[in-house]
C-alpha positions in Angstrom: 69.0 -19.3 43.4 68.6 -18.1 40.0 65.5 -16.9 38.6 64.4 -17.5 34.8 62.8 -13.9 34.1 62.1 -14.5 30.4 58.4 -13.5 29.8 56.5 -16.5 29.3 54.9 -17.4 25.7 52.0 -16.1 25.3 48.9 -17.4 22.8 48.6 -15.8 19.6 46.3 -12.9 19.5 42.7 -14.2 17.8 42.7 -12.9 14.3 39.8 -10.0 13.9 36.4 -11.1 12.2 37.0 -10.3 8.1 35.0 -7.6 7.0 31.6 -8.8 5.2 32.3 -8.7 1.7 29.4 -6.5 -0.4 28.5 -6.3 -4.2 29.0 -3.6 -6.1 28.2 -1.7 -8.9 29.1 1.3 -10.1 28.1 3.6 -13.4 29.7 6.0 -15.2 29.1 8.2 -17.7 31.5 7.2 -20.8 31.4 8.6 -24.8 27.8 10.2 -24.1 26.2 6.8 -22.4 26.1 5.7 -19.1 28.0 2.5 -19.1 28.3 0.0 -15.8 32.6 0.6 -15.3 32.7 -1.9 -12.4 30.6 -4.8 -10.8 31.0 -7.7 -8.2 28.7 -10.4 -7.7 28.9 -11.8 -4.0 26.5 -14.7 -3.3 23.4 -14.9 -3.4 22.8 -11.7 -5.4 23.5 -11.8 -9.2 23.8 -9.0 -10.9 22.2 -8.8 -15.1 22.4 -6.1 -17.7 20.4 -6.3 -20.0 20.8 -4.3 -23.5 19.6 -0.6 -22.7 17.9 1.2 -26.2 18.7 4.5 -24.1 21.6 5.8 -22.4 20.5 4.8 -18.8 22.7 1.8 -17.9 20.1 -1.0 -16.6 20.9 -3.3 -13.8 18.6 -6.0 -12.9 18.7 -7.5 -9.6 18.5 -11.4 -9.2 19.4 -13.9 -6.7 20.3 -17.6 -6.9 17.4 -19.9 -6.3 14.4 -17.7 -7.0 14.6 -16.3 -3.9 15.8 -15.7 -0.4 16.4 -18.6 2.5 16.9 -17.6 6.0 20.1 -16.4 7.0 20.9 -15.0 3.2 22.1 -11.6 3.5 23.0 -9.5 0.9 24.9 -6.4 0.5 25.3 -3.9 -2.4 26.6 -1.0 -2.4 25.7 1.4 -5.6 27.9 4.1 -7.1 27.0 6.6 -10.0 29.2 9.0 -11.0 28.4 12.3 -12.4 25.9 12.9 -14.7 25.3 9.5 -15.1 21.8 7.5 -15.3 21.4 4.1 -13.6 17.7 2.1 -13.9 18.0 -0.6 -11.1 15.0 -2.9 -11.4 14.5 -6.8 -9.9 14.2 -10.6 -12.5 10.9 -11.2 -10.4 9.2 -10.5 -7.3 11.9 -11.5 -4.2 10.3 -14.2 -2.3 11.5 -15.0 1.5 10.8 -18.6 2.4 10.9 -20.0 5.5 12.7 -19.5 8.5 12.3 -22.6 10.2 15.5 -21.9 13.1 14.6 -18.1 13.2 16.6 -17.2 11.1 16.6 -13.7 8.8 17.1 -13.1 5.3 18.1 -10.1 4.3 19.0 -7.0 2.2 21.6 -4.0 2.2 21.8 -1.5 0.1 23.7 1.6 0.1 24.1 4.1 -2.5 25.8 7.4 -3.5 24.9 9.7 -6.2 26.9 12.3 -7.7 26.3 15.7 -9.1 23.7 15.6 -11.6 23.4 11.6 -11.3 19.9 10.0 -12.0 19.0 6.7 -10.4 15.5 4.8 -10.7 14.9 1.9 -8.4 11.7 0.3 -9.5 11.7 -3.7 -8.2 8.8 -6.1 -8.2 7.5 -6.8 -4.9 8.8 -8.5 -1.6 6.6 -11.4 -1.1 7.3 -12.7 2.6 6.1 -16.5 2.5 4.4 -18.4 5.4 6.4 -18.0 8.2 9.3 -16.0 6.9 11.5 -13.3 8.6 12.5 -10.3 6.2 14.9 -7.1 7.2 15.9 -4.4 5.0 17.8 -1.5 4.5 18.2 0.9 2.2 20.8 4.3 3.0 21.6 6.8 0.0 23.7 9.9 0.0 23.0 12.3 -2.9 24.6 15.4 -4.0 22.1 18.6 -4.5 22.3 18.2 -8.1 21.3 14.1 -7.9 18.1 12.8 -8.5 16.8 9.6 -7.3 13.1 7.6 -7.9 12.7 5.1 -5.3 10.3 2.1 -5.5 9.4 0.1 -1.9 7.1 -2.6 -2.2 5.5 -5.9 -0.5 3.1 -8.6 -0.8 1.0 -9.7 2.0 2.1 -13.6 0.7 1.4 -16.1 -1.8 -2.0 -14.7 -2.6 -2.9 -17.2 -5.5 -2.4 -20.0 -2.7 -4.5 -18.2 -0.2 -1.8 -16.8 1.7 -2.3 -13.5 3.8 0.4 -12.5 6.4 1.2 -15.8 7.6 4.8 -14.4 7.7 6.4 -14.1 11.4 8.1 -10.8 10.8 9.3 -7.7 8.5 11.4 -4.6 8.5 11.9 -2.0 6.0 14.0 1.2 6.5 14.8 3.9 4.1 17.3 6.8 4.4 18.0 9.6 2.2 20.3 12.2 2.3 21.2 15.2 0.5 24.8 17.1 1.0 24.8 15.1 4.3 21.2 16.1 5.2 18.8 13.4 6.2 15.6 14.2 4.3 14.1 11.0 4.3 13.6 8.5 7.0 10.9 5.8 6.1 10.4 3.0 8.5 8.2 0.1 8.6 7.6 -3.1 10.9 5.1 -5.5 11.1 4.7 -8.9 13.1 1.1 -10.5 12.3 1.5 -12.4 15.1 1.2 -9.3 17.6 -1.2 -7.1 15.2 -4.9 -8.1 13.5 -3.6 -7.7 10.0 -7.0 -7.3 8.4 -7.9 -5.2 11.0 -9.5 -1.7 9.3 -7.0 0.2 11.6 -3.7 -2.3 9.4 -4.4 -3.5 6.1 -8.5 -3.9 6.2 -8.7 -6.2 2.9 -5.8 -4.6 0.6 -2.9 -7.1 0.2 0.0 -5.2 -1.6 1.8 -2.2 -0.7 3.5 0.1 -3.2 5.6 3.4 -2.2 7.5 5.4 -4.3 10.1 8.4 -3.2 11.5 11.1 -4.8 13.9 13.3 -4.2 16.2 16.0 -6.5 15.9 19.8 -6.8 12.9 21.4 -7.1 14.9 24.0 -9.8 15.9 20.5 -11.6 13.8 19.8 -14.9 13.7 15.9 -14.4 12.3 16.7 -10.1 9.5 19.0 -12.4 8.4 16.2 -14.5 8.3 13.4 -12.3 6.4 16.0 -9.4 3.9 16.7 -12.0 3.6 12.9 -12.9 2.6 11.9 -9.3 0.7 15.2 -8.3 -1.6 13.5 -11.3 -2.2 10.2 -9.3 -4.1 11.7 -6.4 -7.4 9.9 -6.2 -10.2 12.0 -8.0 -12.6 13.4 -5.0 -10.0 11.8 -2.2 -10.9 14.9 -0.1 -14.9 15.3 -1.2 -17.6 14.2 1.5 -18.8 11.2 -0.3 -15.6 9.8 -0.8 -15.4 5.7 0.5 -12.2 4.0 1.2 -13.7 0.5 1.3 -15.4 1.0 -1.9 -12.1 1.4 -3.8 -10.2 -1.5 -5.6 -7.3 0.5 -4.3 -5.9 3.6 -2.6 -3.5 6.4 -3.6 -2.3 8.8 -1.1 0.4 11.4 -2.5 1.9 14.4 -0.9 5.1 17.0 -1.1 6.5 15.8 1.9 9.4 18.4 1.7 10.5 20.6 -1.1 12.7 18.4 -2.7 10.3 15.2 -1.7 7.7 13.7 -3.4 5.8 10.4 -1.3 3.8 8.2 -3.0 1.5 5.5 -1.0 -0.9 2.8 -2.3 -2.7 -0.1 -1.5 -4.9 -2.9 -3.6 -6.2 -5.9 -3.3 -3.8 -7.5 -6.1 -0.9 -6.9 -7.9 -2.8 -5.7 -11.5 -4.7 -3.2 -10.0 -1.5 -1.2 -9.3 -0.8 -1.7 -12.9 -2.1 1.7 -14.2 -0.3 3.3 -11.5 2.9 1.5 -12.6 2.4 2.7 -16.4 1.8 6.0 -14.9 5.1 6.2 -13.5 6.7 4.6 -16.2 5.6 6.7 -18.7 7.1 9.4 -17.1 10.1 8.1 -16.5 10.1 7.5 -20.2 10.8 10.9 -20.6 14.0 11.9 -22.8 15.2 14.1 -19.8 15.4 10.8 -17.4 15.2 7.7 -18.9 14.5 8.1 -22.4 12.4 5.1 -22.5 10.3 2.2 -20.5 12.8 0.1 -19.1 9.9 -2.3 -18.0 7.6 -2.2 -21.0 8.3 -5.8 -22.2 8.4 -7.1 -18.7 4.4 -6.2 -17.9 
């Protein structure tokens, strides 16, 4: 009897999942200006740049339909190389709509500064609409010599329509590190649905959230003139005994959480009243050691 022992066919192995593809951009310091050397648009992010009177390169974020659906996801991964500045800023506030199957939208970013790099994130707000579900996150790796100013900010919702946390979930995460040292870890959640927004002990009656983050050496001039713009914002007689919270339009809270971070936290009841603060940052990021000028000053 003769036995076939040829090894039967077998199926084809199934091909691994591709890689998600991520946006990129990446600045570099070229004839005395910081000029964007490479860039990728994957969908739905778009990537701008406008003219830039200084020698920052400026990269405005935008996405295609005003906003973000559920189930968008983007990606972008940020480079800038030494010695170069970078001013990353947003067309418009980024509004979630919707999720209607459970569905979340969201946003990656990961970034890597190099010795001596600058890099200024200032977007407009998140606004999570009426039953929306928001995730992002944010990791960057700087060299000792890097500097970064970090803007992190939300909307309770659609306030001219009325709209206050009617969202179903969001999640915010921020990591910094320097030489391969975590130095900041910033995480928020909220779900109305299991929390009393309006509650004193949440958000009492303040519907926008604003925090900034910096970090650089303390030895660096540009860390010295941004620590001495926001160790000017803390609220006049925040620590006196007649001092009321729920009398304020809004609240400022800023502290030297390390000693090469700065934290900035406020609240308001709208989006103008954070204006001075805004021009307060601005101003000094204006300075010919960062920026060199108001990247936003047209916009608002």
């Amino acid at each position: 009897m003769n036995v076939d022992s040829a090894s039967p066919t077998l199926p084809p192995a199934p091909a691994s999942p591709a890689a998600p593809a991520w946006s990129l951009l990446e600045v570099a310091e070229v004839r005395g200006r910081s000029r964007l050397v490479a860039c990728r648009n994957i969908q739905p992010l778009k990537l701008l740049q406008p003219a830039s009177p200084g020698r920052a390169a400026h990269v405005v974020l935008s996405s295609y339909g005003g906003g973000l659906v559920a189930g968008d996801v983007i990606r972008l991964r940020v480079s800038v190389q030494a010695g170069a500045r970078l001013i990353l800023s947003t067309q418009a506030s980024t509004r979630v709509f919707r999720s209607i199957d459970g569905a979340v939208a969201e946003q990656h970013t990961t970034g890597e500064l190099a010795e001596n790099a600058l890099a200024v994130v200032f977007p407009d707000p998140v606004v999570p609409q009426a039953e929306s579900r928001y995730r992002q996150v944010q990791e960057w790796r700087l060299q000792p010599s890097a500097l970064l100013f970090l803007v992190d900010w939300f909307h309770s919702g659609r306030m001219d329509q009325g709209e206050r946390f009617a969202f179903h979930t969001l999640h915010s995460e921020l990591r910094v590190r320097v030489a391969g040292r975590l130095v900041v870890l910033d995480k928020f959640a909220f779900n109305p649905a299991e929390n009393i927004a309006t509650s004193p002990a949440n958000f009492g009656e303040y519907q926008t959230f604003f925090s900034a983050f910096l970090v650089g050496s303390p030895d660096d001039a540009r860390f010295q003139v941004l620590s001495k713009v926001l160790a000017g914002l803390k609220m006049a007689g925040s620590t006196g005994p007649h001092f009321r919270i729920s009398s304020q339009p809004y609240v400022v809270s800023v502290a030297r959480a390390r000693e090469n971070v700065w934290v900035l936290r406020a609240a308001a009841c709208s989006r103008m009243e954070l204006q001075p603060l805004c021009d307060a940052l601005l101003a000094g990021l204006a300075d010919e050691r960062l920026l060199g000028y108001n990247p936003l000053g047209r916009k608002y």
